[in-house]
C-alpha positions in Angstrom: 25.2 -26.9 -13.8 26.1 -25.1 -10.5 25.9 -27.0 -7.6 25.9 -25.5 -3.6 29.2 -25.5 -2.0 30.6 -28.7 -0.8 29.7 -29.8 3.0 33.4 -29.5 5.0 34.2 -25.8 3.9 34.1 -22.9 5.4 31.8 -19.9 5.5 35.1 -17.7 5.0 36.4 -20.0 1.7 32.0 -20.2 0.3 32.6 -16.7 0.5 36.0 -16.2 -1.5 34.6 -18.2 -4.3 31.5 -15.7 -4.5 32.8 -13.0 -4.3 35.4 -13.5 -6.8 35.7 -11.0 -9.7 34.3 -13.4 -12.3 31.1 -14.6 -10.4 29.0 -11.9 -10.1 25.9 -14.0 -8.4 25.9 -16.6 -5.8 26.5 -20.0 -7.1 23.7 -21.7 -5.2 20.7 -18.8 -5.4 19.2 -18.5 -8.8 18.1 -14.9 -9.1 14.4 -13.9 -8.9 12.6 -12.0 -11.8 10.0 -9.9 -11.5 6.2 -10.7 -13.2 5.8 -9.1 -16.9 2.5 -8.1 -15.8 3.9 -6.1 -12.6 7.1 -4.8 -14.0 4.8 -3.5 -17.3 2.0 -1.8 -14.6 5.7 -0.5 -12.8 6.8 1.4 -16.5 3.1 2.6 -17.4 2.7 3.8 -13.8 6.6 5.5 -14.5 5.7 6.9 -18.0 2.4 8.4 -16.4 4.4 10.8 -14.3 5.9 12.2 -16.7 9.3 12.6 -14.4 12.4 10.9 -15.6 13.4 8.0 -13.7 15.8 10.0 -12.1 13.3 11.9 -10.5 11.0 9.3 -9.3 14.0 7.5 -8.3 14.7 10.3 -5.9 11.4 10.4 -4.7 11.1 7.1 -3.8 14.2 6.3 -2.1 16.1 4.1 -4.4 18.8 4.5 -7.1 17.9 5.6 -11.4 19.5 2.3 -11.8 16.9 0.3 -9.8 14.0 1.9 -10.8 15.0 1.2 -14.0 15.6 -2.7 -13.4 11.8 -3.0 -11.6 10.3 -1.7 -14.4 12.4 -4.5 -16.8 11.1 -6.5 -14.5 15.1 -7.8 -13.6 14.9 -7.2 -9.7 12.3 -7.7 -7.3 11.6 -5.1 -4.7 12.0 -5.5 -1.1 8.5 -5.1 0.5 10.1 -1.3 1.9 10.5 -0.1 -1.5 7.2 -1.6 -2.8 5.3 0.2 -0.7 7.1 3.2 -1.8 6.1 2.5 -5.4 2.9 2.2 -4.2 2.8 5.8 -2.5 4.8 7.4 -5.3 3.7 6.1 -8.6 0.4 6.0 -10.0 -0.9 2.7 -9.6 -4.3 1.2 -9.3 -5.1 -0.8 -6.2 -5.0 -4.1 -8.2 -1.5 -3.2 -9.3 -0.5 -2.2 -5.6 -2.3 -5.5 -4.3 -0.1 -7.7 -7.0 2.9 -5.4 -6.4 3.1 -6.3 -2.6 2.5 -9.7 -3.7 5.8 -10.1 -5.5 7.6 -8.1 -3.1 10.4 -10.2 -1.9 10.6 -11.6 1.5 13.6 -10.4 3.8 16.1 -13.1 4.1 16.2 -13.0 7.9 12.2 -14.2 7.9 12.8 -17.1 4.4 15.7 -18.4 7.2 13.8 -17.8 10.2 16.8 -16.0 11.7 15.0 -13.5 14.9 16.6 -10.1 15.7 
């Protein structure tokens, strides 16, 4: 079990023990998954293309790698690169709708942090 960092340390020393080459994730955040049903609308909508992800990668704005991970439903997209799935692939307006849905929300609004 992984507990948050312990109140009385530093930002600098929360940050040494995450970024250490052996943790690759934060040791307080559990990692968000995309919905089966979205990431599977994501890959149908990719395969209907008939573009490698390469291609569609390029043409939305975002790395092979990602596209890739969306459609396995392993990352969830910023709202930014959801709507550019939207515009780019061939989904149906109840896939967009549930797309934007799951969209993650910017950490500076979850913390309420203003620019």
């Amino acid at each position: 079990e992984r507990a948050s960092p312990a109140e009385g340390r530093s930002i600098r020393t929360v940050l040494m023990v995450n970024t250490a080459p052996h943790a690759n994730r934060r040791l307080w955040a559990p990692q968000r998954h995309l919905a089966a049903d979205v990431a599977l609308a994501l890959h149908r909508a990719h395969l209907r293309t008939g573009w490698p992800y390469r291609h569609n990668a390029f043409r939305i704005g975002i790395s092979h790698t990602h596209l890739i991970r969306l459609c396995q439903g392993v990352r969830v997209p910023s709202r930014w690169v959801a709507a550019r799935l939207a515009q780019v692939l061939p989904l149906s307006d109840q896939e967009q709708e549930r797309l934007m849905e799951e969209a993650a929300v910017p950490w500076r609004e979850r913390i309420g942090v203003r620019r």
